[in-house]
N, C-alpha and C positions, 0 to 999 in steps of 0.2 A: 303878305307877299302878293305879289299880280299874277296873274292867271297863266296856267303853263303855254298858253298859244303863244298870248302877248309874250311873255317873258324870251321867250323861241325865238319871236319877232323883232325882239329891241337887240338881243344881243347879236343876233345875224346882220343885224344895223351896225351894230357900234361894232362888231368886229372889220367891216365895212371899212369904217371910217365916217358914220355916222356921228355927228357931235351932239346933234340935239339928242340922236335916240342914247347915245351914251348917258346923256343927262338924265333923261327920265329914268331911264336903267337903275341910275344912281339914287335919284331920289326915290323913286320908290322901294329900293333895297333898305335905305336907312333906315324906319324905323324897325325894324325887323333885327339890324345889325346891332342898334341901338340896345334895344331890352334883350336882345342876348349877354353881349357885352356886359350891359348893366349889372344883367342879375348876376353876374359871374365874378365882377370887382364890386368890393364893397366901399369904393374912393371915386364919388362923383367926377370929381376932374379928371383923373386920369380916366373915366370912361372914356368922356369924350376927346381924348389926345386916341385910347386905342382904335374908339369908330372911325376918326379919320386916315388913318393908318391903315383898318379893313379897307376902308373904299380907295388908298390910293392902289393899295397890291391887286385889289381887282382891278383899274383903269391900267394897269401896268401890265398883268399876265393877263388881261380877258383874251389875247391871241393864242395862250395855248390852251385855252379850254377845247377841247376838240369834238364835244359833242351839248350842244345848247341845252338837251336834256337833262345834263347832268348837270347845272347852273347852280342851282340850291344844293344840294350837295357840296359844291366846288367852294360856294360862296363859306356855309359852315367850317367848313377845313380850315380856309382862310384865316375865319372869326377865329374859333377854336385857337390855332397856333399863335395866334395874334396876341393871344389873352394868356397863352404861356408863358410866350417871347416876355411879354410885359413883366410877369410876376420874375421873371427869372432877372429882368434887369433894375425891378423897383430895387430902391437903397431900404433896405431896414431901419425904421424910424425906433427913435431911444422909446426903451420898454419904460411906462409909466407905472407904477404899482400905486393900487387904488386900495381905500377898506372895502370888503365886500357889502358893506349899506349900500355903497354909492355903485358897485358892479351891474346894477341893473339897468340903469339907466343909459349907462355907456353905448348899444346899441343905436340907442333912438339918438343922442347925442351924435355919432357920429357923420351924421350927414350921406348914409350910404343911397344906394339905389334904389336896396328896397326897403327905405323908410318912404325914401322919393314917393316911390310905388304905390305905396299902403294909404299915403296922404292923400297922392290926388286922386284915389280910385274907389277912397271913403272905406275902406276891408274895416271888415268887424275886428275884433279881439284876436281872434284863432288866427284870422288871415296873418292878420299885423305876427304873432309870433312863429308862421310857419316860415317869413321873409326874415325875420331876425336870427331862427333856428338856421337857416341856412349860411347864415357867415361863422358856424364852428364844424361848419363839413370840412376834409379833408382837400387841398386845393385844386385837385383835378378834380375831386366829386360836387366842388362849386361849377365848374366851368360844365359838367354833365346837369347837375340840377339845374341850370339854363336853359340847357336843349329840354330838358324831362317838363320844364313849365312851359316851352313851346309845344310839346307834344301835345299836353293837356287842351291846350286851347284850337287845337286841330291844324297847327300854323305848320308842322314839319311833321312827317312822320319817323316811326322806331328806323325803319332803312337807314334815314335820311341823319336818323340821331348815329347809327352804327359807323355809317358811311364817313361821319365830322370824328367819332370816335379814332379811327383806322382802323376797326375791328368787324367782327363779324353781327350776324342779324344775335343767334343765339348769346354771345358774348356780350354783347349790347344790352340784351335781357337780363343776362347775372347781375349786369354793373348798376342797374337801374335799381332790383331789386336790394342790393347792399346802399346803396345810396339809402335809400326810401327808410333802409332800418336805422340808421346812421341820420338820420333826419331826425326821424321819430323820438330814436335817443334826444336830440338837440333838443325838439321840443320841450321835452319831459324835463330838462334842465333850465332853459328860458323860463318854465314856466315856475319850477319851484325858486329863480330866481326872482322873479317876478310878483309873488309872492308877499301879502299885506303882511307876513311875519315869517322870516323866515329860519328853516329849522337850525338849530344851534347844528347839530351834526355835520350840514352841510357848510356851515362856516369854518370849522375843523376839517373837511375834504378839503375846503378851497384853499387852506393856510400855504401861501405862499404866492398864491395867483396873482398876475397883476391886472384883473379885470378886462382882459382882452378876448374875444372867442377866438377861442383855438383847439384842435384837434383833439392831444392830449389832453386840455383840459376836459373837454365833451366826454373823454371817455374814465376818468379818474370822477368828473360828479357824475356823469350816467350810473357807474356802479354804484354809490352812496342814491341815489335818487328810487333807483330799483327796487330798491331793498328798503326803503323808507316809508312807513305807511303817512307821516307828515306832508315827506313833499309830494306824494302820488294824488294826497287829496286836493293836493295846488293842481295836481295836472288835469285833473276834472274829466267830465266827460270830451271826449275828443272828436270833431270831424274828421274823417278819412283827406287828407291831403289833397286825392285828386277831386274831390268836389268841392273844395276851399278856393282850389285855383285852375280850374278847368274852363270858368267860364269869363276872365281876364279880359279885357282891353289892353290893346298896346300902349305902354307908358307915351306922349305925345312927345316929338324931337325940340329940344331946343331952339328959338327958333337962330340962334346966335349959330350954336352948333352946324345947322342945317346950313344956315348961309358960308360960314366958312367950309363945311366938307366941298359943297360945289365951286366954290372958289379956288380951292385947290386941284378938282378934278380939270377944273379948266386950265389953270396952268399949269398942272400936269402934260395936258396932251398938247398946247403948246408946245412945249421944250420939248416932246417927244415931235411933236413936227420939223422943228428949227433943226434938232441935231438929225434927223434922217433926212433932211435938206441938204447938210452938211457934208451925209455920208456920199450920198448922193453927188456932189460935184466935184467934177474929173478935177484929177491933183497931178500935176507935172510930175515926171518920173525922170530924174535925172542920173548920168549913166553910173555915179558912187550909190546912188540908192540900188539901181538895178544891179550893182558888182555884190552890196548888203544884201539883195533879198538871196540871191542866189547862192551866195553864202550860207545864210539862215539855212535851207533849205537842205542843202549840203551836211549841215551839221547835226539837222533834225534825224534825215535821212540814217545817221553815222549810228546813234542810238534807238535803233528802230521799236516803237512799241505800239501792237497794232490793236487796233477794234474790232469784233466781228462785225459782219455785216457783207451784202451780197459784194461779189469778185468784181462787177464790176463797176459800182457803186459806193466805193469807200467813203467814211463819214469824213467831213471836213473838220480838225480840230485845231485850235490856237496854242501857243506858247506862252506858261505863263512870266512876266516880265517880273523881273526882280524890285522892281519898285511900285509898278503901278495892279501887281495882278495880272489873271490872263488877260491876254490883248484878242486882236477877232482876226488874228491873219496868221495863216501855217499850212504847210502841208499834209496831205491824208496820209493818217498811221492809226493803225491797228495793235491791238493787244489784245492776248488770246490764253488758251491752257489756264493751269492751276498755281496760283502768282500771289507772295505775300507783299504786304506796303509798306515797306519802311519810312517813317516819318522827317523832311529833313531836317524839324529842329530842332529833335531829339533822335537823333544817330545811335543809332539799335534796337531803338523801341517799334515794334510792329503793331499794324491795325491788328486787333482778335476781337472773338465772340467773346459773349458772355451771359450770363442768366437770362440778359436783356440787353440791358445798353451796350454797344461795342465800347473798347475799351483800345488801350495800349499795353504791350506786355514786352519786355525785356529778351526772351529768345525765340524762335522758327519754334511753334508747334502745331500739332494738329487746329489748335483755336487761331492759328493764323494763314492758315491757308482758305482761300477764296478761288472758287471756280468761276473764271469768267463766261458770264453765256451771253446770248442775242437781249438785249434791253425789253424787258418785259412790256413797256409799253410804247419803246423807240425802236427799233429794228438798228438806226441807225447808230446807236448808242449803246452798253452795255448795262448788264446789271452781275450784283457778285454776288457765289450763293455760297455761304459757310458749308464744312465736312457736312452738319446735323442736317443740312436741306434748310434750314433757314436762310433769308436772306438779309442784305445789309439795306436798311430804309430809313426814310427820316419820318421822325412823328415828333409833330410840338417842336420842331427847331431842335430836335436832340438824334443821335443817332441810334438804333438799333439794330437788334435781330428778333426777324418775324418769321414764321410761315405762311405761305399764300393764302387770301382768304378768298380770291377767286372775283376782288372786287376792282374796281377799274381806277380807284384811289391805291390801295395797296398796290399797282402793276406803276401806276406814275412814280410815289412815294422811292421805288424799289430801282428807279431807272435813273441811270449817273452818264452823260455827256464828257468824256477827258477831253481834256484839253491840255493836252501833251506838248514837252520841251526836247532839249536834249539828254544826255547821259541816263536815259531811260527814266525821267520825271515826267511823273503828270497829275494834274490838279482834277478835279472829279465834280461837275458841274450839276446840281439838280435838276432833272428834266423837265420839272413844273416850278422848280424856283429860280427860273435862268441865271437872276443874279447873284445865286446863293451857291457857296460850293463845301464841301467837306472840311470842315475847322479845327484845329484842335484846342481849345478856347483857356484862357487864365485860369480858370475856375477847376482845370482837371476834366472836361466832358466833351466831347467830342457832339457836335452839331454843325448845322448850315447857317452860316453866313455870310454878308456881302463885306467883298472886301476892304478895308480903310485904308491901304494904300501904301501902306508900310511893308520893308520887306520884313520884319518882325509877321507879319500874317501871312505873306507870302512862303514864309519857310514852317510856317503852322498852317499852311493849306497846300501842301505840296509833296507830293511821296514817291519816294525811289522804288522800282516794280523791281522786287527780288524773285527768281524762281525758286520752286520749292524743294 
């Protein structure tokens, strides 16, 4: 990554409306986004569809980053949910079942990242199976063991790992340390797979397996592996992990890849020049339009639901349009007190807490009431804090309930923009993901995303404000 001055410098450029410094910006983020990404999917292709994807959402939000020093950080976040988003929308490819002779080899076979890795950067033996150990980590402890190999190599610090987490410095600490065991286990299994004979026992653990690393599986041969004085003697003596890969070079970028991410970044801001040109030029207002707007206005008025925020500064919000989503023109309204959300498209089911992820529930209880206050990191927007004091936030594209961690990611994450309709609807806008709003998705889970234009999404990103 570039130096914290420069970095300070390029993006108070491109916030500007710098092009060129935009570019550098970009170029020089990539490889850094790159072997994050990388180490975190083990499907070379789809790395690079996600890198380009990190670098369009930053040429897109780099205007609400609101302080340059938090750049790397903001940038992680970004990667981090990026590498979610993905796993959550890849298709499940048909499970192959292998004999377990042939299981070993299926790593190196598979063309991941970090075979990539291990190839071009010449790693001994241990290297090569501490990058293989790591595609039967648990999916979010792949996408940490990313950051924990950037740590290694001094490229990001533990904050800066908590900070992409949305957790705290101590928190950060636990997750690393379970990763690291949960690693260790991998190895100790890689390696008795790996193995010029391997134990009959461990062929009987694996009965059923279809040669693929996975989770479950790490932890059903960890325990046969443990207890095995066989395969312990495959595991041999072992390097400590952080001096295996502490002192790493960055994987080098494609250079296909590199050329296309800048090609896109540039006509990314293109389009984003053409349509703010657009907005920009005066539009005849004829006197049926002006009879509509005041109407609109009228009707918004009739189902009043307001915002906090200073008396005589109310937030501007939009109405959301039944086909296309919210639009960017409405009158200022406020919503305030202790207020549950009913969903409109599922009629009775309300937003609630829950262990973690919010959820839907069927009647008004304690877990569905939300105290609305002053938007943790918008004034001019609000944020909702469940009965427990937790609050409602997004992390990885999904919804939760958190408590403050006092970090300036958790106060964005936690702040929701309405953009308010009539008969007291309002659709609940990301404060750092402008495009992204409160969903309630096929799959059952409740996250942020941009709308497709259907009013099928619009009546699944849309909620009736009942009082409590």
């Amino acid at each position: 990554m570039i130096a914290d001055e420069t970095c300070r410098r390029l993006v108070g450029a491109a916030r500007a409306g710098d092009q060129r410094a935009l570019e550098e910006l970009i170029r020089a983020c990539l490889p850094f986004v790159y072997n994050v990404v990388g180490s975190a999917l083990y499907r070379h292709a789809d790395t690079d569809d996600v890198v380009q994807q990190v670098l369009l959402d930053v040429v897109r939000d780099l205007g609400s980053l609101r302080d340059p020093d938090r750049f790397r950080s903001w940038l992680l976040v970004i990667t981090m949910r990026e590498i979610s988003a993905h796993r959550g929308r890849r298709d499940r490819e048909a499970v192959r079942a292998v004999p377990l002779d042939d299981a070993a080899d299926l790593p190196e076979s598979g063309g991941g990242f970090e075979e990539l890795a291990v190839l071009r950067l010449g790693l001994h033996d241990q290297r090569r199976e501490v990058a293989r150990a790591g595609r039967w980590l648990d999916p979010d402890d792949r996408g940490l063991f990313a950051l924990w190999w950037q740590e290694l190599a001094g490229r990001i610090t533990r904050q800066e790992t908590a900070d992409a987490l949305g957790v705290g410095l101590n928190h950060a600490g636990v997750r690393v340390h379970r990763m690291r065991e949960q690693l260790e286990n991998a190895r100790a299994v890689v390696a008795a797979l790996s193995a010029e004979r391997v134990c009959a026992g461990l062929t009987r653990a694996a009965d059923g397996w279809d040669g693929e690393p996975a989770p479950l599986w790490r932890k059903r041969l960890a325990r046969h592996v443990r207890g095995c004085g066989v395969c312990m003697r495959a595991d041999g003596d072992r390097i400590p992990v952080d001096r295996l890969l502490g002192d790493l070079a960055l994987v080098a970028v494609p250079a296909a890849l590199a050329g296309a991410a800048l090609s896109n970044v540039a006509k990314t801001t293109a389009a984003a020049k053409t349509t703010a040109a657009l907005k920009a030029a005066p539009v005849p207002v004829t006197a049926k339009a002006a009879t509509v707007s005041v109407a609109a206005v009228a009707t918004l008025t009739a189902g009043v639901v307001m915002l906090p925020g200073p008396a005589s500064t109310p937030a501007a919000v939009s109405t959301p349009s039944a086909v296309t989503g919210p639009t960017s023109t409405a009158a200022p309204l406020t919503l305030t007190g202790t207020r549950s959300l009913e969903l409109v498209a599922t009629p009775g089911r309300f937003l609630a807490s829950g262990p973690e992820l919010a959820t839907l529930v069927r009647s008004r209880t304690r877990r569905t009431a939300f105290t609305v206050v002053e938007g943790l990191s918008d004034r001019d927007c609000l944020s909702l804090r469940a009965a427990d004091g937790r609050y409602l936030r997004h992390y990885a594209f999904r919804i939760k309930l958190a408590a403050p961690d006092g970090s300036a990611i958790f106060r964005a994450d936690a702040t929701w923009c309405p953009l308010t309709g009539d008969d007291g609807r309002v659709t609940l806008r990301s404060d750092n993901y402008p495009a992204r709003v409160i969903h309630y998705r096929a799959d059952g889970e409740l996250g942020i995303d941009e709308t497709d234009g259907t009013p099928a999404f619009t009546a699944a990103s849309t909620w009736i404000v009942r009082r409590r």
